[in-house]
Backbone atoms as SQL, in Angstrom:
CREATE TABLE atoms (id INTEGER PRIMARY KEY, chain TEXT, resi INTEGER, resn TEXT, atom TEXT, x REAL, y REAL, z REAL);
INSERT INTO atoms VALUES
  (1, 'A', 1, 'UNK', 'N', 0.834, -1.169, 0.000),
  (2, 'A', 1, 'UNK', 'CA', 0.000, 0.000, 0.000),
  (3, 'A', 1, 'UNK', 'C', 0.888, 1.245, 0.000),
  (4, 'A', 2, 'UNK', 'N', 0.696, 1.717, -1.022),
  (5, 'A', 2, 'UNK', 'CA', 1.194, 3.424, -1.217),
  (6, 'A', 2, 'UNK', 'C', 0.677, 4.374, 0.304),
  (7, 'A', 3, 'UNK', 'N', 1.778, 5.047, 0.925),
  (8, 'A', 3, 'UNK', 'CA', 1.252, 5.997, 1.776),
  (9, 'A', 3, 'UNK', 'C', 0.650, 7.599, 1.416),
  (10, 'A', 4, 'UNK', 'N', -0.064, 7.995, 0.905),
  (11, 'A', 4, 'UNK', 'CA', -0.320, 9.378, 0.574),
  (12, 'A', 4, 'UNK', 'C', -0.426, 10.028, 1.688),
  (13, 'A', 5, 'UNK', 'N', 0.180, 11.048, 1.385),
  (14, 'A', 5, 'UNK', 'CA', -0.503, 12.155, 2.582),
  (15, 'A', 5, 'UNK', 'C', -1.021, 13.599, 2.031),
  (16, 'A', 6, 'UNK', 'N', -2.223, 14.193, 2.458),
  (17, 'A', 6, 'UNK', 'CA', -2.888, 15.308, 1.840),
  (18, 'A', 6, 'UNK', 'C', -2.292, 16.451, 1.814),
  (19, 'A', 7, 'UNK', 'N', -1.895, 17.320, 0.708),
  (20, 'A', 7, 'UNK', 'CA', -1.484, 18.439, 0.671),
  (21, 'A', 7, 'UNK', 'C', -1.412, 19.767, 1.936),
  (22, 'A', 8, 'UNK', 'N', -2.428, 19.503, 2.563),
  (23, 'A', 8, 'UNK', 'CA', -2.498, 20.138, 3.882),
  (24, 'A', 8, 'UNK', 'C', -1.619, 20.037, 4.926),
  (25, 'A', 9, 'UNK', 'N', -1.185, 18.824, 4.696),
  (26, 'A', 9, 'UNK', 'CA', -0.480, 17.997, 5.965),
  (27, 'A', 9, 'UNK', 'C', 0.877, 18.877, 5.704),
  (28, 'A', 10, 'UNK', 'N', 1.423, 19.084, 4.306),
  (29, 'A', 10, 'UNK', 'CA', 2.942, 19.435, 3.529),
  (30, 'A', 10, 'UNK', 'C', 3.362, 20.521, 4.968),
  (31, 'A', 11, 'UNK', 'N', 2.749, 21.872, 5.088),
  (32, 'A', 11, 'UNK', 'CA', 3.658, 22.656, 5.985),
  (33, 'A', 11, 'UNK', 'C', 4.103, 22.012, 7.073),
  (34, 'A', 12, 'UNK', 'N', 3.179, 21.424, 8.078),
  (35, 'A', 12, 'UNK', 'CA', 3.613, 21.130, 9.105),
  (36, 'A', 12, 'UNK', 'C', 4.469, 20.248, 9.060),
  (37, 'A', 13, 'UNK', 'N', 4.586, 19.211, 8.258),
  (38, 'A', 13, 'UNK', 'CA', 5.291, 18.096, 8.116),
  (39, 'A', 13, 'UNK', 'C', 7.122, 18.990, 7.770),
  (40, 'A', 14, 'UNK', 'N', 6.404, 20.095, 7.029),
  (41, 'A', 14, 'UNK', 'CA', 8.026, 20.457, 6.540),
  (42, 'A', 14, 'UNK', 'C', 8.636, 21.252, 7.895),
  (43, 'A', 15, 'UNK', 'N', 7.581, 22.221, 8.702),
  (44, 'A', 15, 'UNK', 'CA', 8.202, 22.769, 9.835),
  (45, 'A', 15, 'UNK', 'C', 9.218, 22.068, 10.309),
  (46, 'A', 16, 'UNK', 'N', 8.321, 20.837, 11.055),
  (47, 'A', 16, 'UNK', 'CA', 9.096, 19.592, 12.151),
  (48, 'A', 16, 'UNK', 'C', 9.783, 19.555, 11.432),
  (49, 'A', 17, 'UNK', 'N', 10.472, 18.875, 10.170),
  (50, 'A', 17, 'UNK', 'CA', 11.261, 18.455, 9.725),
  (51, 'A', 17, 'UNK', 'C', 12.657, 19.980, 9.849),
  (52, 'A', 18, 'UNK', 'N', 12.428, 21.011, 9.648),
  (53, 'A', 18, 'UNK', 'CA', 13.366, 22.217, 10.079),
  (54, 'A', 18, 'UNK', 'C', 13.493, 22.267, 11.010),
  (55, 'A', 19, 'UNK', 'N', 12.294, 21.983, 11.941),
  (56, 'A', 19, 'UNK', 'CA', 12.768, 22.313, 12.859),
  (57, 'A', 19, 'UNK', 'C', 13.853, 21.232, 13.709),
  (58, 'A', 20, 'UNK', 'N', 13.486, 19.539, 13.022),
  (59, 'A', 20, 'UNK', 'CA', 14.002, 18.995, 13.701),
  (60, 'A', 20, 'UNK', 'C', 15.638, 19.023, 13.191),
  (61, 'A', 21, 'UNK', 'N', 15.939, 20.097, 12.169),
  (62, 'A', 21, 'UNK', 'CA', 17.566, 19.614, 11.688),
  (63, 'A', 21, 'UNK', 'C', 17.892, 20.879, 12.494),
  (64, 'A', 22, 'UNK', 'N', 16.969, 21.764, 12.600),
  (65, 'A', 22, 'UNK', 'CA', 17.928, 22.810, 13.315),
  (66, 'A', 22, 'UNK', 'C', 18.146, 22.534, 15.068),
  (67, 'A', 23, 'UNK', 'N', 17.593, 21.869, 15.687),
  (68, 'A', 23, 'UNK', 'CA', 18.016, 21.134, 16.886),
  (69, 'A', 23, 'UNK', 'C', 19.067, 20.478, 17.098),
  (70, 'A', 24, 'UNK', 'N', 19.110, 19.809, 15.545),
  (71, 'A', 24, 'UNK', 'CA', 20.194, 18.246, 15.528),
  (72, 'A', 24, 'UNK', 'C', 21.097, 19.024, 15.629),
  (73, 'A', 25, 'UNK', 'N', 21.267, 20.140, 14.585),
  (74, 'A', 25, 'UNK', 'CA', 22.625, 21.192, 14.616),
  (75, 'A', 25, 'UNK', 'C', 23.203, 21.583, 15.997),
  (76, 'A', 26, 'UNK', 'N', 22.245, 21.745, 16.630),
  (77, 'A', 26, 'UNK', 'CA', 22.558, 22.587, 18.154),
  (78, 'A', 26, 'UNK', 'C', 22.942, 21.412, 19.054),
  (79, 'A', 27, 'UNK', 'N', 22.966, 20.162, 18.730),
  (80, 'A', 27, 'UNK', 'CA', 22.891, 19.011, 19.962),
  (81, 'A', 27, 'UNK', 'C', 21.850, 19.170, 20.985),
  (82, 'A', 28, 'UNK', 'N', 20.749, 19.536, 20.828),
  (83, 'A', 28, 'UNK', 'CA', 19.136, 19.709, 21.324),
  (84, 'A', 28, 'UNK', 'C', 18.496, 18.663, 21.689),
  (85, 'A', 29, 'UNK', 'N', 19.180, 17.208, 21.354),
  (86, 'A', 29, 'UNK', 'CA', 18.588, 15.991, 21.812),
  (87, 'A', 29, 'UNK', 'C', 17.099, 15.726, 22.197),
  (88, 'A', 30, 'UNK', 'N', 16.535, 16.022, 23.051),
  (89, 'A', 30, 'UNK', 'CA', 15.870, 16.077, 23.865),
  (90, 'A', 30, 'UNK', 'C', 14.359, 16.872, 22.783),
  (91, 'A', 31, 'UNK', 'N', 14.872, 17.517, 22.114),
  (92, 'A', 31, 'UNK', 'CA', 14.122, 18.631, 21.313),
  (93, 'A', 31, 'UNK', 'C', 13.577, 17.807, 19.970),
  (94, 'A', 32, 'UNK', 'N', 15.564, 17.285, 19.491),
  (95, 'A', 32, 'UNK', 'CA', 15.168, 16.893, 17.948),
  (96, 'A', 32, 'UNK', 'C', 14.074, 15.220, 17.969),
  (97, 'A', 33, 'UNK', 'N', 13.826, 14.263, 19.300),
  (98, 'A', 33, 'UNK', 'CA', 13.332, 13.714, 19.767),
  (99, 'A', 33, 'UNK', 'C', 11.895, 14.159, 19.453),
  (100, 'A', 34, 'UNK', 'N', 11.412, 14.974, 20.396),
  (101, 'A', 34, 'UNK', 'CA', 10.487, 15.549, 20.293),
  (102, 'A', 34, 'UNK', 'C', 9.838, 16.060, 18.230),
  (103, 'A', 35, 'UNK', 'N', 10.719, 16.657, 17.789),
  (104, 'A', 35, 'UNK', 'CA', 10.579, 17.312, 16.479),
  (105, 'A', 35, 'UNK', 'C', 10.361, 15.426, 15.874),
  (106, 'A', 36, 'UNK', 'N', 10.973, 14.640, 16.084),
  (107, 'A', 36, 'UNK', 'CA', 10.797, 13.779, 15.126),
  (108, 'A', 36, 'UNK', 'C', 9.309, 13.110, 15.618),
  (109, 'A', 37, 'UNK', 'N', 8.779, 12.966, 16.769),
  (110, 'A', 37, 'UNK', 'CA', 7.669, 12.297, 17.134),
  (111, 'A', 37, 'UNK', 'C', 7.187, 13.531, 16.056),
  (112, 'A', 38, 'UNK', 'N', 6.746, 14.512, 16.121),
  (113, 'A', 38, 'UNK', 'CA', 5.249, 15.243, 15.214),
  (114, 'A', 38, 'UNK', 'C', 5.595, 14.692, 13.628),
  (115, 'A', 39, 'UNK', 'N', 6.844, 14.492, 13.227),
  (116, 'A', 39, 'UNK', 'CA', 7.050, 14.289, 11.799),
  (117, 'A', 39, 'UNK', 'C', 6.172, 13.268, 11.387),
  (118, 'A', 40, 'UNK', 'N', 6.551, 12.173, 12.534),
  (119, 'A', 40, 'UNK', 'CA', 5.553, 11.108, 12.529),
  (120, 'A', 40, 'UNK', 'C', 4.278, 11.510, 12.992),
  (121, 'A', 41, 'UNK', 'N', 3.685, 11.658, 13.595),
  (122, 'A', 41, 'UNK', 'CA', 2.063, 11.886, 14.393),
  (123, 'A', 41, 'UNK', 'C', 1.924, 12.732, 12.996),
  (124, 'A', 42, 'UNK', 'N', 2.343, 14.091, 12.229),
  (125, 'A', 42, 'UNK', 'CA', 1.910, 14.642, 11.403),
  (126, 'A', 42, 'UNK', 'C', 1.637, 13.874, 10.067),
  (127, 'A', 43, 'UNK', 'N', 2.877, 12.886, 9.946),
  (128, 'A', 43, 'UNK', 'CA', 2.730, 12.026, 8.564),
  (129, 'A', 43, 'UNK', 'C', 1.356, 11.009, 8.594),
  (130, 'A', 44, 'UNK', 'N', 0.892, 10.718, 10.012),
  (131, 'A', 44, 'UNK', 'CA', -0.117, 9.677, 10.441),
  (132, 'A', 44, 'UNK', 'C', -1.042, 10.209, 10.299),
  (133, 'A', 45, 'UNK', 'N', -1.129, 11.435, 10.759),
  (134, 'A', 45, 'UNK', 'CA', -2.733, 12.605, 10.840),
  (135, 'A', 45, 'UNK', 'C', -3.140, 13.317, 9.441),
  (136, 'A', 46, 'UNK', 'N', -2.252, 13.553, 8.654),
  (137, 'A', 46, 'UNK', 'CA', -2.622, 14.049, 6.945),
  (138, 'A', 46, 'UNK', 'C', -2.722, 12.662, 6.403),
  (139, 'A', 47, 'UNK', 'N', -2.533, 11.151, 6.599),
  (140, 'A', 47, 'UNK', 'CA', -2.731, 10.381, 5.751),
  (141, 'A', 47, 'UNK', 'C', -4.295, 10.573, 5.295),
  (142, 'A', 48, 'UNK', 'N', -4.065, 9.587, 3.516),
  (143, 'A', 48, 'UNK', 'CA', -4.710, 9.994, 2.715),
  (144, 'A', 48, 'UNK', 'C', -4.918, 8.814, 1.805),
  (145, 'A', 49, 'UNK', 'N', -5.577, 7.629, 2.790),
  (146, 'A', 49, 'UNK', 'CA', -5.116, 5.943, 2.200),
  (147, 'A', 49, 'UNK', 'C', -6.157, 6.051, 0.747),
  (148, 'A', 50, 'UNK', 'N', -6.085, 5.031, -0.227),
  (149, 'A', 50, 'UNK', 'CA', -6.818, 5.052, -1.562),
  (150, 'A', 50, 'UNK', 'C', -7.806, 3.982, -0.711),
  (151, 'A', 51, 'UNK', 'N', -9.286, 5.040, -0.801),
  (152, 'A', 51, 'UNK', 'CA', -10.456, 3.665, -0.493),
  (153, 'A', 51, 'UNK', 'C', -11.135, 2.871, -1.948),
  (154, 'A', 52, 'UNK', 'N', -11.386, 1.618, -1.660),
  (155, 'A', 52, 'UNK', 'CA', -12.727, 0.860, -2.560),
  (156, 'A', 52, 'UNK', 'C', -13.962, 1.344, -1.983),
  (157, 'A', 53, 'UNK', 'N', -14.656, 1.987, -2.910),
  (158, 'A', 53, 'UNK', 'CA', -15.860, 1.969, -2.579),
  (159, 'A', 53, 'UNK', 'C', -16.668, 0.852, -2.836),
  (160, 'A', 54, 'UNK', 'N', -17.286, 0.437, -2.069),
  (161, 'A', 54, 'UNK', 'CA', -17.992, -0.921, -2.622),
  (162, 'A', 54, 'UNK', 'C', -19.273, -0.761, -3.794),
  (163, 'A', 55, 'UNK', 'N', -19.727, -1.451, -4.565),
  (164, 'A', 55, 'UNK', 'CA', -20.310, -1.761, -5.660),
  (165, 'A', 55, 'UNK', 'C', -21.806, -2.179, -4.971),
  (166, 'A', 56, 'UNK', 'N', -22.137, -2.739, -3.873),
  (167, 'A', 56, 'UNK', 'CA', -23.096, -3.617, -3.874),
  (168, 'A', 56, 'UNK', 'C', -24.254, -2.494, -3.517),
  (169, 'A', 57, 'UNK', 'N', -25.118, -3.072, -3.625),
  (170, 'A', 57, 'UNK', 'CA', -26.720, -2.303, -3.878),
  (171, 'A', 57, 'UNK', 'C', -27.103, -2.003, -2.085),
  (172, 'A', 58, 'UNK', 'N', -27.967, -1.382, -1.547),
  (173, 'A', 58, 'UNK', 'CA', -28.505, -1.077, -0.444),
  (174, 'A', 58, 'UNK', 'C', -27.427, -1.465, 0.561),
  (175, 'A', 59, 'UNK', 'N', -26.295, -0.853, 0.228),
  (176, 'A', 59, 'UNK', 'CA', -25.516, -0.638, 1.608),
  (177, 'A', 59, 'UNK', 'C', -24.929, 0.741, 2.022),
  (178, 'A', 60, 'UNK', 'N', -24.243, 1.050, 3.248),
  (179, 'A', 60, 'UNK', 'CA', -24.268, 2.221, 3.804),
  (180, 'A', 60, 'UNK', 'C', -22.485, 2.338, 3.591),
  (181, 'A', 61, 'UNK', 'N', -22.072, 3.578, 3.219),
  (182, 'A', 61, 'UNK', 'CA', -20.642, 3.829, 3.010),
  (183, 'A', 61, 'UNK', 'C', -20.287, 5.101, 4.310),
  (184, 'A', 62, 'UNK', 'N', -19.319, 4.708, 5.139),
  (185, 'A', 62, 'UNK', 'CA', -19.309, 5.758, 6.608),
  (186, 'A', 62, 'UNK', 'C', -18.522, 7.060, 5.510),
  (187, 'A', 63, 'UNK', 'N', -19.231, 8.256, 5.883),
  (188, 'A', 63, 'UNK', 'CA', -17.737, 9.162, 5.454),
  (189, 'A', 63, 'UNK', 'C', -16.847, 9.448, 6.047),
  (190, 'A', 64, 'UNK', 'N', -16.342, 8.767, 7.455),
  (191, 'A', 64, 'UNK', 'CA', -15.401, 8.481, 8.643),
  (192, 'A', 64, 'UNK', 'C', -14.732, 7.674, 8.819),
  (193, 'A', 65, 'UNK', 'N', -13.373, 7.054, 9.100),
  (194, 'A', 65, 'UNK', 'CA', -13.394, 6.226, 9.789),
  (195, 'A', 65, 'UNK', 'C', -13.496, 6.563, 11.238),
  (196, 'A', 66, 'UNK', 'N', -13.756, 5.279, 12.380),
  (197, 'A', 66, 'UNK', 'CA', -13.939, 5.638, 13.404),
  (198, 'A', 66, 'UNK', 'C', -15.064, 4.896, 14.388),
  (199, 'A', 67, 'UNK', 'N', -15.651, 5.387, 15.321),
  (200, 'A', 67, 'UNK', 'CA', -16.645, 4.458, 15.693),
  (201, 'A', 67, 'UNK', 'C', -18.228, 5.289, 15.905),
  (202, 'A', 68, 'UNK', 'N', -19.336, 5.046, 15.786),
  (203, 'A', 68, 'UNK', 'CA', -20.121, 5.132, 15.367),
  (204, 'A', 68, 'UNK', 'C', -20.800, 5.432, 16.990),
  (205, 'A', 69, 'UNK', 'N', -20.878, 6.404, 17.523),
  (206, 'A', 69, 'UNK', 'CA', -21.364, 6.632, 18.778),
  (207, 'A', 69, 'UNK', 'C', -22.865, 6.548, 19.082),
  (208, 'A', 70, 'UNK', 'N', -23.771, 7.404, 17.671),
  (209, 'A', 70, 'UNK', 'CA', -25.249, 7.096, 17.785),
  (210, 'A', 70, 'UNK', 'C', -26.134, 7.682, 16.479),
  (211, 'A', 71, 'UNK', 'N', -27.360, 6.665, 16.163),
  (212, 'A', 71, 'UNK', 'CA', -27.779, 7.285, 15.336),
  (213, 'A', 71, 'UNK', 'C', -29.088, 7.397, 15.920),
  (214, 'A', 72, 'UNK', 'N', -29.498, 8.931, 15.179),
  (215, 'A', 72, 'UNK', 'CA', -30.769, 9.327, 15.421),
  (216, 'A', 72, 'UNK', 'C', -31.309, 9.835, 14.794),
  (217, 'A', 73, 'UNK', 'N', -33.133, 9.005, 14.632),
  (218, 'A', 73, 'UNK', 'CA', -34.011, 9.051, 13.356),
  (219, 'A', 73, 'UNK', 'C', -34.635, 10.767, 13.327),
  (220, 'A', 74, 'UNK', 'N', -34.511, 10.790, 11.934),
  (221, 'A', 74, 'UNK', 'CA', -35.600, 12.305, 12.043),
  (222, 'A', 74, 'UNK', 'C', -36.119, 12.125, 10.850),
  (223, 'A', 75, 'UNK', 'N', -37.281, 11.204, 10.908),
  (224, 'A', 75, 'UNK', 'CA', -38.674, 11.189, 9.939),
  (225, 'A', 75, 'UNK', 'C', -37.986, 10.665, 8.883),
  (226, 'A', 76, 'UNK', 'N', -37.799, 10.492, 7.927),
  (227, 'A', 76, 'UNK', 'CA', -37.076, 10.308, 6.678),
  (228, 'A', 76, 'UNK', 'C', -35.912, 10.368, 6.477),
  (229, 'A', 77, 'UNK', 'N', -34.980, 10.863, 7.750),
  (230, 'A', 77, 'UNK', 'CA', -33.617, 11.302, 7.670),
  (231, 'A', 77, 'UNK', 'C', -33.232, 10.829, 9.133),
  (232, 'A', 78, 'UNK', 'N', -31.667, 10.401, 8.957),
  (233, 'A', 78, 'UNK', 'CA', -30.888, 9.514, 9.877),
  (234, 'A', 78, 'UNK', 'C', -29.839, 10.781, 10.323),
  (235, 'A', 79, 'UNK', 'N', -29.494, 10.693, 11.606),
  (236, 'A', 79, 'UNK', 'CA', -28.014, 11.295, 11.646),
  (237, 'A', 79, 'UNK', 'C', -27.185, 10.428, 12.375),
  (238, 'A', 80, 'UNK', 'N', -26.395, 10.131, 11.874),
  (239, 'A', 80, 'UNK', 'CA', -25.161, 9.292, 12.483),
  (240, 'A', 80, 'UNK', 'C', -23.823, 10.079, 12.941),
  (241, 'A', 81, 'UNK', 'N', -23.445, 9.993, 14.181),
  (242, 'A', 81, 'UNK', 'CA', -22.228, 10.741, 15.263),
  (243, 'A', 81, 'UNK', 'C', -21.716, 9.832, 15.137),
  (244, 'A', 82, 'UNK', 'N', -20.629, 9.811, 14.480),
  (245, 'A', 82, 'UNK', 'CA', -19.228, 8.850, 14.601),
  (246, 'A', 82, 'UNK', 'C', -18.007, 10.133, 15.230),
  (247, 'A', 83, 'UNK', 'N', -17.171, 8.950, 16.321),
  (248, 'A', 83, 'UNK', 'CA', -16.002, 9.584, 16.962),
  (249, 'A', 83, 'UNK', 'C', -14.767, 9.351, 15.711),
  (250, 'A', 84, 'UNK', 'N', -14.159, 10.230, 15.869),
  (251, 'A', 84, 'UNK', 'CA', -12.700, 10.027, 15.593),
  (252, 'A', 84, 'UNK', 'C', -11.902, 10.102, 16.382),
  (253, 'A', 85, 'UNK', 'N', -11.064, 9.037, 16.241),
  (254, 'A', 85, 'UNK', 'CA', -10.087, 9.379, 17.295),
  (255, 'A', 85, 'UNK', 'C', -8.463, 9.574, 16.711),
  (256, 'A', 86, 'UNK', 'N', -7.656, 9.879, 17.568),
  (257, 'A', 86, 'UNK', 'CA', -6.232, 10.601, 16.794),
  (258, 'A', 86, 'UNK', 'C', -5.557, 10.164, 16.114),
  (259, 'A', 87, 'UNK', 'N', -5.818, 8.536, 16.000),
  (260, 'A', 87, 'UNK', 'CA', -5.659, 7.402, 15.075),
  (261, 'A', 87, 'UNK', 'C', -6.150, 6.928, 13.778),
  (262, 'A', 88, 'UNK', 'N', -7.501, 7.539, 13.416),
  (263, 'A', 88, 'UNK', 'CA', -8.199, 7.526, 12.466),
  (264, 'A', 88, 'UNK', 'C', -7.944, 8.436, 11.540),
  (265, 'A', 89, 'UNK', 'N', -8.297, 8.148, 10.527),
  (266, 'A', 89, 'UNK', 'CA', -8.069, 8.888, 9.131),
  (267, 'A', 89, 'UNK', 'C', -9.321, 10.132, 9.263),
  (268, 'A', 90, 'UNK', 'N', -8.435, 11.293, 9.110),
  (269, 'A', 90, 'UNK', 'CA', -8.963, 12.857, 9.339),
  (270, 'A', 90, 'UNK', 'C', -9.649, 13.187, 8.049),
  (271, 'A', 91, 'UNK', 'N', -9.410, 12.501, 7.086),
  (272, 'A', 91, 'UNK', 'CA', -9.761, 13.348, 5.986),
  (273, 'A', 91, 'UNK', 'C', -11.285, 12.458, 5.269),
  (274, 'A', 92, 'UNK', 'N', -12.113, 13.437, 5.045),
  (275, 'A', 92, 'UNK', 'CA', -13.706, 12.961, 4.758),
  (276, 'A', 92, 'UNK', 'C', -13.768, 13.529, 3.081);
């Protein structure tokens, strides 16, 4: 699986990444540590995986991932509250 990540994600991802060489420069340890966890958490949080949409007839497609906290009827119309959590794919 190809990793994409969404155009949005690009600044921050590039900050950390400056910011984390300009730490390394200084012997900041402790810092460039830190700078490399967001590179990651940022590369995880703009992902941008390729979905299948499925084909089959009378089924429901989430525009979330995540978990599905509650749905509630209104006459002809559904609303569904799904959580995300910091792990789940941000982008709808």
């Amino acid at each position: 699986m190809r990793l994409t990540i969404n155009k949005e994600g690009y600044p921050y991802i590039f900050i950390a990444l400056l910011a984390t060489a300009l730490s390394s420069s200084f012997d900041l340890h402790f810092a460039t540590y830190g700078f490399l966890f967001l590179i990651g958490f940022f590369t995880i949080f703009f992902r941008d995986p390729r979905r299948k949409i499925p084909s089959a007839r009378n089924i429901i497609v989430s525009p979330a991932d995540g978990r599905v906290k509650s749905i509630k009827n209104y006459g002809a119309y559904k609303e569904v509250h799904i959580f995300i959590g910091p792990l789940d794919v941000h982008i709808n």
